[in-house]
N, C-alpha and C positions, 0 to 999 in steps of 0.2 A: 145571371152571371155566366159568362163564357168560358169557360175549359179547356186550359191550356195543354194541349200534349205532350207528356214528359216525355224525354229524350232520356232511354238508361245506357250509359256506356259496360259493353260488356266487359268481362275481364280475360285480359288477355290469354291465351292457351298454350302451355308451354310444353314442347317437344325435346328429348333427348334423344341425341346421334351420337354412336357410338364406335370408335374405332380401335379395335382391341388388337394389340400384339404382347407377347412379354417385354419387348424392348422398351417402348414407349406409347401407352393407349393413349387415345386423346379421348376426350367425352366435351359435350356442346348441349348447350341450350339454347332453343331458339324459341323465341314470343312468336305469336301470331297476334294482331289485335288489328282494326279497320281503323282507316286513314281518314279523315276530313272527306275523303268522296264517297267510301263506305266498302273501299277495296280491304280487302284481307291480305295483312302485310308482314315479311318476318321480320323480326330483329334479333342481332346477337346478344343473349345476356349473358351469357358466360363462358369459356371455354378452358381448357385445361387438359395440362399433357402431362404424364408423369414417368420422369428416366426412372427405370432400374439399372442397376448394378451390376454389371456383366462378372466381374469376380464376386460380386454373390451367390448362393444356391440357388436353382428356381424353384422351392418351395420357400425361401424367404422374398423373394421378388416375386412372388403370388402373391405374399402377406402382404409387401408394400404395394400392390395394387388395390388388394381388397381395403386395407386402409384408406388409400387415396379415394378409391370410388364411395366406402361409407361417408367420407368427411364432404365430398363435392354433393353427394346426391341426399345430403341429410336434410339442405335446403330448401330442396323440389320437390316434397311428399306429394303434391299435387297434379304431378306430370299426367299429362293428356295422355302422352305415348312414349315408350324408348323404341327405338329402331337401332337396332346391330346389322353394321355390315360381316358378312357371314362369309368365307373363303370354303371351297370347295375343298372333301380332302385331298390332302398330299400323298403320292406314293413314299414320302419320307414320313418315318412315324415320330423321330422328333420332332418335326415343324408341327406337326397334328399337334402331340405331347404338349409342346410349348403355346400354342394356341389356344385349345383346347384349357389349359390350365388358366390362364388368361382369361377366356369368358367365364370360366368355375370363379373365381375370385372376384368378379363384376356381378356375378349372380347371385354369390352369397352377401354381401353387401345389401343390392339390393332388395332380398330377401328379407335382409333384417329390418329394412325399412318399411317394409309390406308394400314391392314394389318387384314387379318382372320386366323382365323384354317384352313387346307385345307384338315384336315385326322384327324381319328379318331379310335382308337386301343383299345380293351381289353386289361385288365391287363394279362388273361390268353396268348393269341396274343403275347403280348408283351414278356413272360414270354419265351412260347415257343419256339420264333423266334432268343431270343438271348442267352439261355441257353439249347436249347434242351430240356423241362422238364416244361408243363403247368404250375405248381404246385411250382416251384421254390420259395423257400424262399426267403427275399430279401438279405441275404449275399451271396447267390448263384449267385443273378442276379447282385451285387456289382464284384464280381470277374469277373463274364462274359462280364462286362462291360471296367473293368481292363486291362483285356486280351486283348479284340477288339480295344482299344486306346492305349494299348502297356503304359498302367500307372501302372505297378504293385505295385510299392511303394504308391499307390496314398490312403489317407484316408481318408473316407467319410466322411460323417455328419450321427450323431449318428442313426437319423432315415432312411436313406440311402437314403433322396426325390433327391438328386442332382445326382447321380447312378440311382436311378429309373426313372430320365428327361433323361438322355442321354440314359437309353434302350427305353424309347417308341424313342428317336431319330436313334436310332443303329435298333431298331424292322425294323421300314419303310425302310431306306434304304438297310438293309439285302433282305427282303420281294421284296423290288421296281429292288433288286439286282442293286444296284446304288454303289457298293463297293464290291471288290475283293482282294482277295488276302489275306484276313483277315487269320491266324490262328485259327480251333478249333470253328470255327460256326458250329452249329448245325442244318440242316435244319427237 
């Protein structure tokens, strides 16, 4: 009797990008899984911005982040990698202060989950890696993200944090070359 070769599809690999401000972070998940030709391909599975409250306190708008990130990331205990894009500091200490606080409240979350950051990316990095071009605007880096997910029709959120979570997640995997095939990357 002849012996047929199983064929196992692997399971797909899933990446979180991170893009933290007090205002409004966004967080992205993106799939990696291989195509019919055997290319390693992203997809969008989820992404999410969340407003704070500007006449609120900033340790009660830490809360409502740290919330928001336990409830989004409670789903993806299995993540491959988070990657945070990471700002150099400020000679102003509130922007640090508010920033800074920002990542504390995305850490504790994911902490509780028994889950860290594992990577940590410039904006310029980030910028580069998935538009060609340090310096990229963020509609620029909105389309280039478009492109790479095969979402053209897709529209952002007006400050574009939900586009800006899935380039630092698009940056790493381009970078880690954990994805092929893509159309129109720019290394």
């Amino acid at each position: 009797m002849a012996e047929t070769a199983k064929t196992t599809k692997s399971k797909p690999q899933l990446y979180a990008g991170l893009d933290l401000s007090l205002t409004s972070p966004g967080f992205a998940i993106i799939s990696v899984d291989q195509n019919s030709e055997g290319h390693r391909i992203p997809s969008l599975v989820e992404v999410s911005v969340i407003k704070t409250d500007t006449s609120e306190t900033q340790p009660l708008r830490y809360e409502v982040i740290e919330a928001h990130a336990l409830l989004f990331f409670r789903k993806y205990t299995g993540l491959t990698a988070i990657i945070r894009e990471v700002w150099p500091p400020s000679r102003n200490y509130a922007q640090n202060d508010k920033l800074h606080g920002a990542w504390s409240a995305v850490d504790r979350a994911l902490s509780r989950l028994g889950l860290a950051v594992t990577e940590n990316l410039t904006p310029s990095t980030v910028k580069k890696t998935v538009t060609g071009k340090g310096t990229a605007e963020k509609p620029e880096v909105a389309a280039a993200v478009s492109r790479i997910l095969r979402l053209e029709d897709r529209k952002w959120a007006a400050g574009y944090d939900d586009s800006d979570a899935c380039a630092v997640a698009l940056a790493y995997l381009i970078r880690e070359k954990l994805i092929e095939g893509v159309s129109g990357i720019e290394r």
